[in-house]
C-alpha positions in Angstrom: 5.4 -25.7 9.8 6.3 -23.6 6.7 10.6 -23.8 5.9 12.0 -21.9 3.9 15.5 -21.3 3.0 17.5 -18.4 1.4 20.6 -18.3 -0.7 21.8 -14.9 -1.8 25.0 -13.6 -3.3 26.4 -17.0 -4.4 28.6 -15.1 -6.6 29.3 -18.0 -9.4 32.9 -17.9 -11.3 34.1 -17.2 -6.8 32.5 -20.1 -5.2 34.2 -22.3 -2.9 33.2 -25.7 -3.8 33.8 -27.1 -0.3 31.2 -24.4 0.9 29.3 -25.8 -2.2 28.7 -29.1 -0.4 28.3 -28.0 2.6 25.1 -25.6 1.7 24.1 -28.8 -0.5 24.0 -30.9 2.9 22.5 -28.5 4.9 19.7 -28.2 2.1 18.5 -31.6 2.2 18.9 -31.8 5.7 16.5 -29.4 6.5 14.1 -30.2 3.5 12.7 -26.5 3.0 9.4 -26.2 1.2 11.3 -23.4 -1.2 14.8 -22.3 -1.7 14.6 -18.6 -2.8 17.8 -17.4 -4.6 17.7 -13.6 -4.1 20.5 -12.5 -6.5 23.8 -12.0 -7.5 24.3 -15.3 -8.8 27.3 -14.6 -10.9 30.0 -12.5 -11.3 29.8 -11.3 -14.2 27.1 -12.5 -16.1 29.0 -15.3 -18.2 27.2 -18.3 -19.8 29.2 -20.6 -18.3 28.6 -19.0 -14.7 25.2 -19.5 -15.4 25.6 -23.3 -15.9 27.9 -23.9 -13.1 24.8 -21.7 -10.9 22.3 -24.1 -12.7 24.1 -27.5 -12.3 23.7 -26.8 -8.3 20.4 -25.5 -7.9 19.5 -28.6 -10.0 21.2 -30.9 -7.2 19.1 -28.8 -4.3 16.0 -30.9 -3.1 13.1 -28.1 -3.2 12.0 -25.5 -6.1 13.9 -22.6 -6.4 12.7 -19.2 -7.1 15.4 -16.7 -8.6 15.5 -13.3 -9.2 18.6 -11.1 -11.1 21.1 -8.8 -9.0 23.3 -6.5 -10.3 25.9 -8.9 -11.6 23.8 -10.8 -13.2 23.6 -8.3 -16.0 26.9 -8.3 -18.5 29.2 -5.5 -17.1 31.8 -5.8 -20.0 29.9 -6.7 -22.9 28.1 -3.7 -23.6 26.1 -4.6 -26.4 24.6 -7.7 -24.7 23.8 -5.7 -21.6 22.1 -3.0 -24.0 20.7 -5.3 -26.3 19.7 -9.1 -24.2 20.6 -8.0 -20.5 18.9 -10.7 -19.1 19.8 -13.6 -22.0 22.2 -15.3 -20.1 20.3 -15.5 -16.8 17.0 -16.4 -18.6 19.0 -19.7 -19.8 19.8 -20.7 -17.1 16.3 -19.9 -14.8 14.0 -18.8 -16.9 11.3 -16.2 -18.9 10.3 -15.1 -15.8 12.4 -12.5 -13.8 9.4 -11.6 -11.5 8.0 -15.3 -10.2 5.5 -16.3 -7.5 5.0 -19.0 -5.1 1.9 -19.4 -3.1 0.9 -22.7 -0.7 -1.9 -22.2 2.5 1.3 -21.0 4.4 3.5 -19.1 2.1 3.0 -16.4 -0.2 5.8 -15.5 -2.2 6.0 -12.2 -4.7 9.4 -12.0 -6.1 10.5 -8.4 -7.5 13.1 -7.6 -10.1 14.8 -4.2 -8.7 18.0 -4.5 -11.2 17.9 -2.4 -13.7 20.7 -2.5 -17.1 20.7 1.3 -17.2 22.2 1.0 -13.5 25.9 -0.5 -12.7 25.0 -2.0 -9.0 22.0 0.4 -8.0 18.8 -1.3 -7.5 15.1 0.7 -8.3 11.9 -0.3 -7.8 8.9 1.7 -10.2 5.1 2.5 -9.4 3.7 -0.6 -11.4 6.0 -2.8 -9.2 4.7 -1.3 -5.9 0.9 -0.9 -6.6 1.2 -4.5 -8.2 2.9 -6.2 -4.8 0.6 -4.0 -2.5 -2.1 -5.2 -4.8 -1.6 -8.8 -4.5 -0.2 -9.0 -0.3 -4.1 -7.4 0.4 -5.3 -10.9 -1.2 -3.0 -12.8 0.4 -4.8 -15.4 3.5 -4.4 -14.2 6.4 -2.8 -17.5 8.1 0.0 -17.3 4.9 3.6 -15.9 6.1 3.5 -12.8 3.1 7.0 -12.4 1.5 8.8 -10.0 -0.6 12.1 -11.4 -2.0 14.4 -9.1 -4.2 18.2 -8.1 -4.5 18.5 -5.0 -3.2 18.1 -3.9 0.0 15.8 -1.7 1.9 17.5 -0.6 5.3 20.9 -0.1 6.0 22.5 -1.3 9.1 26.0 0.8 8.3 26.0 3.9 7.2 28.3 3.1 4.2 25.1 1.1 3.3 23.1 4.1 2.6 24.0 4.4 -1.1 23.3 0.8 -1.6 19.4 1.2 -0.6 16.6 0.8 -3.2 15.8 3.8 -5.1 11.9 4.2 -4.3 12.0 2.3 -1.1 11.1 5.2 1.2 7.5 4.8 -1.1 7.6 1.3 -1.6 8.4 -0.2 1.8 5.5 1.4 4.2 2.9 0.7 1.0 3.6 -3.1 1.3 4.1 -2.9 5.1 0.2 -1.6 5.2 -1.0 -4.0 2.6 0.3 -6.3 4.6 3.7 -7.7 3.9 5.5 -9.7 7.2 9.5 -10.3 5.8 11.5 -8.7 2.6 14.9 -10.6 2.0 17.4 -9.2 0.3 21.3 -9.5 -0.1 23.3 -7.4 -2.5 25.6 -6.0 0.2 26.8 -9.5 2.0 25.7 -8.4 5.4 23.5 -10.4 6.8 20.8 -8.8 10.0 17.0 -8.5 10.5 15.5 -4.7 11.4 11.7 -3.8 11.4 10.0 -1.8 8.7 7.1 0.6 9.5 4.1 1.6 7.8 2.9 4.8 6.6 2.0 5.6 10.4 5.6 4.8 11.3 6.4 3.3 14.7 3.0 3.9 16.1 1.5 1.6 13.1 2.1 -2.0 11.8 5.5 -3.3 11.6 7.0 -5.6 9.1 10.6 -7.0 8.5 14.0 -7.5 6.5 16.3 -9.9 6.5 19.8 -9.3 4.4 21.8 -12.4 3.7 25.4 -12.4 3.5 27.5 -14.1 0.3 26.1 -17.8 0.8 29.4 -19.5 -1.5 31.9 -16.4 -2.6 35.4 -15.7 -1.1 33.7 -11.8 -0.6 32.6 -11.8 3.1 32.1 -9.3 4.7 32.8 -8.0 8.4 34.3 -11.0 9.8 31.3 -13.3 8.7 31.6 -16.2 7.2 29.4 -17.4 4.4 26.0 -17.4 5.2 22.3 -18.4 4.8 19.0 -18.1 6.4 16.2 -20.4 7.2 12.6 -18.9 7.5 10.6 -21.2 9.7 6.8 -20.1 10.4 3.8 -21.6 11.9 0.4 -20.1 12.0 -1.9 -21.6 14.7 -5.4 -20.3 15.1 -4.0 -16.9 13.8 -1.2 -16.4 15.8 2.2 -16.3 14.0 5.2 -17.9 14.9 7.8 -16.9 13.1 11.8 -16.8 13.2 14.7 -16.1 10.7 17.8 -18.3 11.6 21.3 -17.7 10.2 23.5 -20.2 9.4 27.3 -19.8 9.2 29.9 -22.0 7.4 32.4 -23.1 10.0 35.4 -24.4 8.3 36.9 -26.2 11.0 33.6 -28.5 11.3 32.8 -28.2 7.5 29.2 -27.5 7.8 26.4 -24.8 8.2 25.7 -24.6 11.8 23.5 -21.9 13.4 24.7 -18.6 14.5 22.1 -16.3 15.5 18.0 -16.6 15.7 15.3 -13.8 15.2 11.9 -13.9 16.7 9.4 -12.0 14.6 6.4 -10.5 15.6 3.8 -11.2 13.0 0.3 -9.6 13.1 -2.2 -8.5 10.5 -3.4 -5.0 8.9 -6.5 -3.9 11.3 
């Protein structure tokens, strides 16, 4: 059984520090394999943000995997975001904006779609698709194949539209044929799972998103409370079991407690 667990949208210099320990609890209760961190981790980009971000993934009990959102990138200081865009962020997590994971269950390839030239829109270039395709047609075929990134792929609202990826429309059916299963995302703190097609559309192989909502920040969205989601898979003889569960912060209990469950169907490129 492969858990894992994903934080998006924490929002640092707005988190809520009883959410904080709550999220904190709920992390070593459930003891995923990796915590993926898909973005949006500050608010705007400060040092100190940064540490505050850093001091609480250190406290989490699993590796984390990060990669930048839009506010991650300086929004005032215009000559850090020309000059070192990424210098605060690489501080506090690292060289590596782009980082992998891989066990016999998991395979996680994680993308960098901000972009300094951008204020919040998201891209994703040729090299980035053909290198993802690349690597999800080596992936085992009993692995759950990932894609985690910031920017989402399919809008559930239609004042979502503008907030898609630019490139998706090429990038998405390319990894869904080479054999990707789930893309998570956040960015727009509105957290739901739909299906993503192939080049052959409905008729072909079908893959999935999950968005995550704000997991610490006071900037909910739609009446939902801060949220997360747990990825739990299990691969038996090549049949996938696989679900994405969504966990809420009640206040009145203090905790993450589960709100809603998707089944996935899993299967493998012909």
């Amino acid at each position: 059984m492969t858990c894992v667990l994903q934080i998006s949208d924490p929002h640092f210099g707005t988190e809520q520090p009883h959410v904080m320990r709550a999220l904190l609890q709920l992390a070593r209760e459930q003891q995923p394999e990796v915590i993926l961190l898909t973005g949006d981790i500050t608010q705007r980009a400060r040092r100190s943000q940064f540490a505050a971000a850093a001091r609480f993934v250190s406290q989490l009990p699993a590796p984390v995997l990060a990669v930048p959102g839009n506010h991650d990138i300086p929004l005032f200081n215009l000559g850090a975001r020309a000059l070192n865009p990424y210098g605060n962020y690489k501080r506090a997590f690292g060289n590596n904006l782009e980082p992998e994971y891989e066990s016999d269950g998991l395979l996680v390839l994680c993308l960098n779609t901000s972009r300094p030239s951008r204020h919040k829109d998201g891209e994703v270039n040729r090299t980035q698709i053909a290198r993802v395709a690349e690597r999800l047609s080596r992936a085992r075929p009993d692995q759950l194949r990932m894609i985690m990134q910031h920017h989402p792929v399919r809008a559930r609202e239609q004042a979502d539209l503008s907030n898609l990826l630019i490139g998706h429309e090429q990038a998405v059916p390319t990894w869904v044929d080479a054999g990707l299963d789930l893309l998570i995302g956040g960015h727009i703190h509105l957290p739901y799972v739909w299906p993503l097609h192939g080049h052959q559309g409905e008729s072909g192989r079908r893959g999935w998103t999950a968005q995550a909502g704000t997991a610490l920040s006071t900037r909910v969205r739609a009446g939902i409370p801060n949220s997360v989601n747990l990825i739990v898979h299990h691969c038996d003889q090549g049949a996938h079991d696989c679900r994405v569960e969504r966990w809420d912060y009640i206040a009145e209990q203090d905790l993450f407690l589960p709100a809603h469950i998707n089944t996935l169907v899993i299967s493998r490129p012909g």
